[in-house]
Every structure is written in C-alpha cells, then in structure tokens.
N, C-alpha and C positions, 0 to 999 in steps of 0.2 A: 504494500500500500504506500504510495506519497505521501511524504512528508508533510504537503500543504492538505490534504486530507484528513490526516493524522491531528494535525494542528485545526481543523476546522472541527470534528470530532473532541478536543479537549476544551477546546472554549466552549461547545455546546454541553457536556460535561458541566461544566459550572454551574449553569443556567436553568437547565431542562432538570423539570420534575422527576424523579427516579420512581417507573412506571413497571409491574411486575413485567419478566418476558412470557408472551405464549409462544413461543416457538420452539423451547425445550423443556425437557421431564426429564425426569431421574429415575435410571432402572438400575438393576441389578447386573452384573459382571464379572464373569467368573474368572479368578486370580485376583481379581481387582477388588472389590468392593462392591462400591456405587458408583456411577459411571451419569453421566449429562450428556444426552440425545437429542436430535434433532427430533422436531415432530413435523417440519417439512422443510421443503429444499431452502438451502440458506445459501447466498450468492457470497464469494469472492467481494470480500469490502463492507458487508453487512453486520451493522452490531447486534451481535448474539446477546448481551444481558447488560445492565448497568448495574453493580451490586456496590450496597454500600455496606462503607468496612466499619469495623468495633478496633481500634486502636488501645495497646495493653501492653504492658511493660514487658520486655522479651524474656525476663526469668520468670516472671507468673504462668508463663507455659511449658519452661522445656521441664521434661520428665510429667509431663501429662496425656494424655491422650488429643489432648485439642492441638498439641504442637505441631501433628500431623498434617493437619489444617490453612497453620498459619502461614503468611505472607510476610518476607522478613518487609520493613516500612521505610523506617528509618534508624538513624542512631539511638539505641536502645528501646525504640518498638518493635512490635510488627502488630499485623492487622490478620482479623477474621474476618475475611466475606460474608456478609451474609446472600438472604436470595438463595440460588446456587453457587454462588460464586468460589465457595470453599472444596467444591466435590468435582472438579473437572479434574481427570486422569492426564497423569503425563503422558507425552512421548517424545520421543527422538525425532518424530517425523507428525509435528503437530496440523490441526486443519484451523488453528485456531489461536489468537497470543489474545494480551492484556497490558493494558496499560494503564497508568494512572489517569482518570480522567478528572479530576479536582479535587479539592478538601476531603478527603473519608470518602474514596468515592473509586473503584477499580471497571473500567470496560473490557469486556470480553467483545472480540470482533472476528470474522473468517477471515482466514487469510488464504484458502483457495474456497470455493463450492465446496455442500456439505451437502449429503444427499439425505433425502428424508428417513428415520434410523438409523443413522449411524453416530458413532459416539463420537462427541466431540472431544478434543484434547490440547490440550498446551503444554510448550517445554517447563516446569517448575525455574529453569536457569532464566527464564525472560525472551529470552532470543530466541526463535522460532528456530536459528542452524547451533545453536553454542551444545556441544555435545559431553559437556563435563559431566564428571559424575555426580548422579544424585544418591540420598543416605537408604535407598532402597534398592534391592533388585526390581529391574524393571520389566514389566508383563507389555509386548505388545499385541 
C-alpha cells in the first residue's frame, strides 16, 4: 500500500468513530487457537477492523496468560486490542498488517485480496516480509 494512502488512513484514524467490523468472525483453528476470518471477499487496501487498545504497564502482563495477546506500544507499555484485534494469527507470509492509527487506536488492513473464509493473518514482527523469530513455534 502507498504511503500517501497509508497516511490518509491515519488521519482518518483520528477522526472517524471506531464502528464494530462485519466483515470478520472468529473460529476455531487447529494448532492454533482462534483464528479471525473473512466472512467475505476483502480487497487489497481494504481496512479489515479498527480496534481500540487498553494501554498497561508491560510487567503487569509478562508471566500471565494475556501477554500472549499483547502488543509491545511503547517505552514500558504495551497495548491489548480489543474488538478482534488481539486474536489475529501470525504468519510469515501475512494477507494482512497493522498499524497505529491514533491515540489507543490499532488498524488492521489487507494487504493482498482475502477470499471469503479464509483466515486472516499478520506478521507479530510488524513488517509484513521481517522474518525474525517469534517466542513460539509457528503453525502455518
């Protein structure tokens, strides 16, 4: 996606009312968990959710179950999605990133076509190609 896209995207972020999405659900996922699905065709450049975050001191989570969750934020936060925003499944080879879109505020967008069922996913590293390791074996 463009930059100036991207950027037109973050200022409307600011602005616009954070409205539930209909266009994905949450199923089930074997290896995985829980998994966030399309429930129909989603276009290349289309924002999939606006989810706003819960900002929390970064030691109030590690050694809990919710740290599994979190989003590192900033210097000595991170943030919990809410929405769906906390159960999108990694991969290596995502149909889908995230960015900050304002204040407490994370956008999920495609970044190719996303065909109706299929599971949507993001690199955990931010970068849709950054191939570092993450603190789990990874199910594709």
């Amino acid at each position: 996606m463009d930059a100036v896209r991207i950027s037109l995207l973050q200022r409307l972020a600011i602005v616009m009312p954070l409205i539930p999405s209909n266009v994905i659900e949450v199923r089930r996922v074997r290896g995985k968990g829980r998994g966030v699905f399309a429930r129909r065709p989603i276009a290349e450049g289309d924002e999939i959710e606006r989810a706003p975050v819960l900002l929390v001191a970064d030691d109030c989570l590690y050694g809990t179950p919710l740290a599994d969750y979190a989003f590192e934020w900033s210097k000595g936060k991170v943030a919990l999605a809410l929405g769906y925003g906390s159960l999108y499944n990694h991969s290596y080879q995502p149909n889908a990133q995230y960015f900050y879109g304002g204040p407490q505020v994370k956008v999920f967008y495609a970044i190719r076509d996303i065909a109706a069922g299929e599971e949507i996913t993001i690199n955990y590293n931010s970068e849709p190609t950054d191939q570092s390791p993450v603190w789990f074996d990874v199910v594709e």
